[in-house]
N, C-alpha and C positions, 0 to 999 in steps of 0.2 A: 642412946643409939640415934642420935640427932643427927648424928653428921651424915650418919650412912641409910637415912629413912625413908631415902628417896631416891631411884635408880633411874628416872627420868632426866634426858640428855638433853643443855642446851642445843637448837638448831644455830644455827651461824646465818645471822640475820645481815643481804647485803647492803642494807639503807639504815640510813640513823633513824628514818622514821618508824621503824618496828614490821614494815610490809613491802612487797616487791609490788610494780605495775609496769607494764610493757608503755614503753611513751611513742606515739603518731609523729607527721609529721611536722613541721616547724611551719607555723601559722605563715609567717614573715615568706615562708619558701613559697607557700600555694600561693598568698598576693602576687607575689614575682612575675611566678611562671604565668598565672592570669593575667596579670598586665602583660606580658611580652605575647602570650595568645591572641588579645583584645589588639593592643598595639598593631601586630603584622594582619590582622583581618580587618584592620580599618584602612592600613599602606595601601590593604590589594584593594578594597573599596572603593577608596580615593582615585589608584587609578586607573580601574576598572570603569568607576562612572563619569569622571573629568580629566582624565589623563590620557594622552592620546596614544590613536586606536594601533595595536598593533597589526602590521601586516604579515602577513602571508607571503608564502616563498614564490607563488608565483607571482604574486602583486607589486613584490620585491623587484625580482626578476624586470615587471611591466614598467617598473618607478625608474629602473636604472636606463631600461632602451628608451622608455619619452625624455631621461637624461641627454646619454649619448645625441638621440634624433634633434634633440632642444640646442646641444652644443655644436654638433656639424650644422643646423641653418644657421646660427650662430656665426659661426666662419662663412659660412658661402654668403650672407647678407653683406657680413663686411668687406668681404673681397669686391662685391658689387659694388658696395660703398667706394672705396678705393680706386675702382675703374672710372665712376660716376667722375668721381673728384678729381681723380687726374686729365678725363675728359674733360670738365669743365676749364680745369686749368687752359690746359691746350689752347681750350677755344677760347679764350680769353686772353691769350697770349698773341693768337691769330687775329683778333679782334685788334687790339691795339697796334698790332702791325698794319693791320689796314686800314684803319683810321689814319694809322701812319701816311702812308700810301695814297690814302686820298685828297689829306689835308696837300700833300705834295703837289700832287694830282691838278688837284684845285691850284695852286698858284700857279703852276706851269699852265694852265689853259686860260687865264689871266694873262700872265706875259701873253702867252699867244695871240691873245686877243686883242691884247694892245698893241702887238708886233702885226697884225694883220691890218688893224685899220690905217698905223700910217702904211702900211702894202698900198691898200685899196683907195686911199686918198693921194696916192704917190700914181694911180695909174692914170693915164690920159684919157681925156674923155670920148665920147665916141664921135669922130668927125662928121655927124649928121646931128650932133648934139638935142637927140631923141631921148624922151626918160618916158620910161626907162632906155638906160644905152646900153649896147653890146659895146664895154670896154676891150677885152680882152678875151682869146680864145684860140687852140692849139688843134689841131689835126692830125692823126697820124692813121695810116695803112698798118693792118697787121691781122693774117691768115683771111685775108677777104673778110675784114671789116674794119671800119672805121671809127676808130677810137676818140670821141671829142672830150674837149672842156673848154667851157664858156664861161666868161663873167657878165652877167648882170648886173647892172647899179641904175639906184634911182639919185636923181642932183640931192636930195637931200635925205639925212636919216629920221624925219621927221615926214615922210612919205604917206602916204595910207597904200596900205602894199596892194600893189597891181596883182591880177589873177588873168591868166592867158594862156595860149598856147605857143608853142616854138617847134618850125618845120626847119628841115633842110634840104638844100638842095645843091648836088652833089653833079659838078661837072667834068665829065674826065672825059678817056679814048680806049677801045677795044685793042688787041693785038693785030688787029686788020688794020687800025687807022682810022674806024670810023669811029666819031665822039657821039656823046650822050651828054643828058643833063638826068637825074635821077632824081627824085621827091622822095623823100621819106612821110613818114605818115606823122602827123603832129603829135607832142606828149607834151601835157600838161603841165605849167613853171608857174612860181607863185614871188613875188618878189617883194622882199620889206625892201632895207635899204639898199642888201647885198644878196644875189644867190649865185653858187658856184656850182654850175651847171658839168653832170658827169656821167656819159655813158656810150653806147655803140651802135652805130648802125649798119646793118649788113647789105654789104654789098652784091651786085650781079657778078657772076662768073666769070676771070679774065678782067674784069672793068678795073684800069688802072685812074684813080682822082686825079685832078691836078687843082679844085678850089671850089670851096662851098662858101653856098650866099648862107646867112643866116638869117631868119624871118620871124620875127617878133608878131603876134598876132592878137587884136584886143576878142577873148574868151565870145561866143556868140556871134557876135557882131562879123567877125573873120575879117576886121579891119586891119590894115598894118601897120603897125607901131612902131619898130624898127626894125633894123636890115642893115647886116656890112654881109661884106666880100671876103675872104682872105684864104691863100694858098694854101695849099697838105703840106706840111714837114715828111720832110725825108729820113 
């Protein structure tokens, strides 16, 4: 009765090794997940402690208006700039124009000058041949006063310039027919080689000229130096 001496039932064993055991998890997995834990808590560390500082919504907000505020003077600096510059232009465009203008200027009063002394060496000398002489000199009437212009010269342009005064005197006739001779009050004349003498003196009421002396006068002294005659132009 061998075969049958024993009513005890294999169990059905799921392992070759003769025993079950519940297995954990995979060594390799917790490394893992520990490094990617360690990993992102060192990112945020990083840059948390040396990575720059985040802002704030209203800080945000305050970054973009000192933006905007940073870009319109931005503009309005350069537009000033622009103005500046074009001003400068301008005036520097006006500058060489009148440079222009002057250099002209300058040779024309040159001619002039040289057109004037052969004038003044072409005029005749003053027939009391006095130096300084009254060469030359114009009278005219107009609204009750007398308009002159006189030349002064001395013989030579190598002079030491005379300093004096110069009267005049003013002989005419009322609308009755009775004449006069008038004085004017002396004004001060200074004379290198040449001075052209220019201005008005006013006359009495009704008093029509018909010829002023001219009176050359040495300054102080009230000597007389020279002296012509000559009639009012009409």
């Amino acid at each position: 009765m061998a075969l049958f001496g024993s009513s005890k039932r294999n169990v059905f064993q799921p392992t070759p090794y003769g025993s079950s055991r519940r297995r954990g998890i995979p060594r390799w997995l917790v490394l893992l997940l520990t490094g990617i834990v360690l990993g992102g808590g060192g990112v945020l560390f990083l840059q948390k402690s040396y990575g720059p500082t985040r802002l704030t919504v209203e800080q945000s907000q305050q970054l973009q208006h000192d933006l905007n505020t940073a870009n319109l003077d931005k503009q309005r600096l350069q537009a000033q700039l622009d103005s500046l510059t074009q001003n400068l232009n301008t005036a520097k465009s006006a500058e060489q124009a009148s440079q222009g203008k002057l250099s002209q200027s300058q040779s024309d009063l040159e001619r002039l000058k040289a057109e004037l002394q052969l004038f003044i060496q072409a005029m005749p000398p003053d027939p009391r041949g006095t130096n300084p002489g009254i060469r030359a000199a114009d009278f005219r009437q107009k609204d009750g006063e007398l308009d002159y212009k006189i030349l002064l010269m001395q013989d030579k342009e190598s002079s030491p310039t005379f300093d004096g005064e110069m009267e005049l005197r003013v002989a005419g006739y009322y609308p009755n027919g009775n004449t006069a001779t008038i004085a004017t009050d002396p004004v001060d004349v200074s004379v290198g080689y040449y001075n052209h003498l220019n201005g008005t003196a006013t006359l009495p009421k009704a008093f029509t000229p018909r010829q002023v002396t001219v009176r050359i006068l040495e300054k102080g002294s009230k000597r007389l130096v020279a002296t012509r005659t000559l009639r009012v132009g009409r």
